[in-house]
C-alpha positions in Angstrom: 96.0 119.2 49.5 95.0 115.5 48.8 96.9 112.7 50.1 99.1 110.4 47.7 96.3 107.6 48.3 93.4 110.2 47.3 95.0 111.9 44.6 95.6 108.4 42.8 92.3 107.3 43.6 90.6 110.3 41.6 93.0 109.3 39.3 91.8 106.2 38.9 88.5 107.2 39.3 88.7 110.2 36.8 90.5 108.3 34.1 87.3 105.6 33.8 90.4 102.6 34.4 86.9 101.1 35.7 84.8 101.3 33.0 86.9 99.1 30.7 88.0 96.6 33.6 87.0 92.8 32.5 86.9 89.2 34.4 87.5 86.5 31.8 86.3 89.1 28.9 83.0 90.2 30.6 83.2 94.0 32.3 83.1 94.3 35.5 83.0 97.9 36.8 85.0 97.8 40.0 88.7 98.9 41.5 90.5 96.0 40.9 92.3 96.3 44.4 88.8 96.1 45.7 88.2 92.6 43.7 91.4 91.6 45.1 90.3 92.3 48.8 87.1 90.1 47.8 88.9 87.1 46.6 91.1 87.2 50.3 87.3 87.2 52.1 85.7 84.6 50.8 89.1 82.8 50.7 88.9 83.4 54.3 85.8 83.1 55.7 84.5 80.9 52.9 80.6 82.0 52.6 78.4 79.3 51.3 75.9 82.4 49.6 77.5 85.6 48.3 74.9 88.5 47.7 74.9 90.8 44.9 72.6 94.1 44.3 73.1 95.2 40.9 74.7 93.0 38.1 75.2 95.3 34.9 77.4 92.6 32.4 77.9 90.1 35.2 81.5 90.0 35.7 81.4 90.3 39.2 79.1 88.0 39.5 81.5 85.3 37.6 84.0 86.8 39.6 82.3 85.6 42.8 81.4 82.3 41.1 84.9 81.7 40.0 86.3 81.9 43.5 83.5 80.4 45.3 83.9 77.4 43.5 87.6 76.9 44.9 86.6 78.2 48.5 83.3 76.3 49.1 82.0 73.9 46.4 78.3 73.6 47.7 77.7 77.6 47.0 75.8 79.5 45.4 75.7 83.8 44.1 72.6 85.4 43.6 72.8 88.8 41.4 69.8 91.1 41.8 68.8 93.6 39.1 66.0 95.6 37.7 67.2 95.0 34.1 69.5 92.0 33.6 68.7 92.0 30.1 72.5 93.0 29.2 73.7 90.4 30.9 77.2 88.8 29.3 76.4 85.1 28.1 79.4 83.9 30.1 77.9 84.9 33.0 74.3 83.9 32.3 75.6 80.3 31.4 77.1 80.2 34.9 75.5 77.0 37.0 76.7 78.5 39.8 74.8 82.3 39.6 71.1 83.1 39.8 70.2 86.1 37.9 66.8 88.0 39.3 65.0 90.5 37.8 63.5 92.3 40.3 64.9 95.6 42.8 67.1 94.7 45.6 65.0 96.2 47.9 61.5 94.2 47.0 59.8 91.6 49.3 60.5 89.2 46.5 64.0 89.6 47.4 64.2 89.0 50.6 62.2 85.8 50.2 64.4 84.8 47.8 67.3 85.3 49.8 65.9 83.9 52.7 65.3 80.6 51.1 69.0 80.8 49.6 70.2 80.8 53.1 68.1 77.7 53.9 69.3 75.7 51.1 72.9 77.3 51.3 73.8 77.3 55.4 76.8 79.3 56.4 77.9 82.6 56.8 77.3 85.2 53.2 79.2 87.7 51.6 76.8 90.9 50.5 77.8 93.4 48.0 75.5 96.5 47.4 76.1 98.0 44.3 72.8 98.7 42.3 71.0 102.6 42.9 73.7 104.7 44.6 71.0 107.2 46.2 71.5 107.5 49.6 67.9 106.7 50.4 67.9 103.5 48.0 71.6 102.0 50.1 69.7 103.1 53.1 66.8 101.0 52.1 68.9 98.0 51.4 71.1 98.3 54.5 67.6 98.1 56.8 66.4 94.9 54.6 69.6 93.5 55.4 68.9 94.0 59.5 66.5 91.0 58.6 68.6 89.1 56.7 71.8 89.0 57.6 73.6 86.6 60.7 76.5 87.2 63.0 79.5 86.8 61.0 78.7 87.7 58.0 80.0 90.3 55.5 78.7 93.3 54.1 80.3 95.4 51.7 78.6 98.6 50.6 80.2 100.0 47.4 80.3 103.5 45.8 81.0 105.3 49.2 83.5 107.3 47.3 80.7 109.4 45.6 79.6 112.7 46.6 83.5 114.2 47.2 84.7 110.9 49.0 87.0 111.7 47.1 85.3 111.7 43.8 82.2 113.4 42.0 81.0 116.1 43.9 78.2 117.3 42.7 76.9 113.5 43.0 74.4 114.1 45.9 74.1 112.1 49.0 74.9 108.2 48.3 76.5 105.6 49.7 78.6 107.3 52.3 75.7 109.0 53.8 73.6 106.0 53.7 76.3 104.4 55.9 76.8 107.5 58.6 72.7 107.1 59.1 72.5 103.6 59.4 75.2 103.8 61.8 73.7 106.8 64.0 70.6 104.6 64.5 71.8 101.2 64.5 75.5 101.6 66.1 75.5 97.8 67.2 74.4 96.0 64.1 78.2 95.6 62.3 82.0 95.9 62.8 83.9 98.1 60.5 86.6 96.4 59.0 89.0 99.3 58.6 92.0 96.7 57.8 90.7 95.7 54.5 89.2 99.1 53.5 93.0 100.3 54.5 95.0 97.6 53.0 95.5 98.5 49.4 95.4 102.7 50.3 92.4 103.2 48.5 88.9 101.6 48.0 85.4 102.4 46.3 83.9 101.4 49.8 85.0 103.7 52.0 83.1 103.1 55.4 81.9 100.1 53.7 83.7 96.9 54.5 81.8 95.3 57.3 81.2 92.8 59.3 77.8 91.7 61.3 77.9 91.6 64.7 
């Protein structure tokens, strides 16, 4: 049988609370315990450049924004997406996000994001959460090896596919993308099981971590 935690997670999960979720009006399609967990990160460690793969409205994008601006006023979010034509106008008007069109996993955006870092030094805050294929998260997690610095913080989403704890049938995704990168690359990052634990339940499970 299902622990308290997982049986309310498919709950959650099942009832599609996610899919009609909003920041200031614009969706955002995320657990809102996880968003919470985000806001104490960056309120924490106060990245200068926060991440994003995959942008759909861009409410967590704002989100990001929103916070950044009270955490560390000379930063910056980039959002990375192969269609950002749906894009909420609240976002898009955002001084503070870059919105490109182009896949997360592209040489285009690695430039980019290595010129970010240049222009915005300090640690970043990376959220995947574009293709859920385990092959695509496994792509992105070996563009980060290039990428990323000691200290700062990864977050791979959507580990709860694939009957961790919810929809089954999905395939291999995030979850598996994870348990490979680890098996070759054991050293690169610290789990951060205290914030995947805190709130009993996340979208990220294996998925909250930090670079070594």
């Amino acid at each position: 049988m299902d622990s308290v935690p997982e049986q309310y997670h498919s709950w959650y999960y099942n009832q599609l609370v996610w899919t009609h979720t909003t920041f200031l009006g614009v969706p955002c399609l995320k657990s809102v315990s996880d968003m919470w967990n985000y806001q104490e990160i960056l309120a924490e460690r106060k990245p200068s450049l926060v991440i994003e793969f995959g942008t759909f409205k861009g409410g967590s994008a704002l989100f990001f924004a929103t916070i950044l601006k009270l955490t560390s006023p000379h930063s910056r979010v980039l959002t990375v997406d192969l269609d950002q034509h749906s894009v909420n106008e609240a976002a898009r008007s955002n001084p503070h996000i870059e919105f490109m069109e182009a896949s997360s996993t592209s040489p285009e955006t690695a430039n980019r994001i290595r010129e970010l870092r240049l222009q915005y030094p300090g640690s970043a805050f990376v959220v995947l959460d574009s293709d859920h294929s385990k092959n695509h998260v496994f792509q992105e997690l070996l563009q980060l090896r290039q990428l990323t610095q000691s200290g700062d913080y990864v977050v791979v989403e959507d580990g709860n596919l694939n009957g961790h704890p919810v929809f089954p049938k999905f395939g291999p995704g995030p979850y598996e993308a994870i348990e490979e990168y680890f098996a070759q690359y054991p050293d690169d990052y610290v789990s951060d099981t205290a914030r995947e634990e805190k709130f009993g339940f996340t979208f990220a499970p294996k998925g909250f971590l930090i670079r070594h």
